[in-house]
C-alpha positions in Angstrom: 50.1 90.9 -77.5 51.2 90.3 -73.9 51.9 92.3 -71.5 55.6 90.7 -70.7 56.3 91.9 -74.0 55.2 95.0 -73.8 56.8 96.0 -70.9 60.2 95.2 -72.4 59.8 98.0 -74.7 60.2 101.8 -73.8 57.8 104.6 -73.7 58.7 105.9 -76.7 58.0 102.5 -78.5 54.7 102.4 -76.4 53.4 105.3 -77.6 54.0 104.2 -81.5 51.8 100.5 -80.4 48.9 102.4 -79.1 49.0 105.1 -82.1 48.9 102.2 -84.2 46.2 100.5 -82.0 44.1 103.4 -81.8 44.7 103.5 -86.0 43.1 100.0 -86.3 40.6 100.4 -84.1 39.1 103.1 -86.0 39.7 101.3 -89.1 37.5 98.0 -87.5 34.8 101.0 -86.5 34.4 101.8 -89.9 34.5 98.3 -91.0 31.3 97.5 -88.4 29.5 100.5 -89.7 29.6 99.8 -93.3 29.2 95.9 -92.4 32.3 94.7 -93.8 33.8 93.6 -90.5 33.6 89.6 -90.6 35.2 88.5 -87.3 34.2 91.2 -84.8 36.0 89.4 -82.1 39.3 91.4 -83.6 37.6 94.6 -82.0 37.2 92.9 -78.6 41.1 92.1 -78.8 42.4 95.7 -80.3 40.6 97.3 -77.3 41.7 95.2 -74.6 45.5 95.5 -76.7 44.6 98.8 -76.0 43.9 99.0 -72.1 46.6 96.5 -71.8 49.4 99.3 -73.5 47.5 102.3 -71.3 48.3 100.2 -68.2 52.3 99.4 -68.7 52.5 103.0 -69.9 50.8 104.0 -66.2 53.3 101.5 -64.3 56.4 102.6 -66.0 55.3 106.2 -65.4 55.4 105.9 -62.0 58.4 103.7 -61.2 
């Protein structure tokens, strides 16, 4: 997801992506712990999804 897209959207919206972020990161935890998780480079991109949703949420906070 990029960030130009994301900052389209409104906080409302924002906070539904990172619930559902946050939901499938858990859900790729689990995966890693039972050792079902095949391409664990799909964690690596949910968390920086993740920081990247945190930070537009910051900027339009404060403008």
């Amino acid at each position: 997801m990029k960030a130009s897209e994301l900052r389209s959207k409104d906080q409302a919206e924002l906070k539904t992506e990172l619930n559902d972020l946050l939901k499938a990161q858990f859900g790729l935890r689990m995966q890693l712990a039972t050792q079902q998780l095949t391409n664990t480079s799909q964690l690596k991109k949910v968390r920086r999804d993740i920081a990247r949703v945190k930070t537009v949420m910051n900027s339009k906070g404060k403008a």
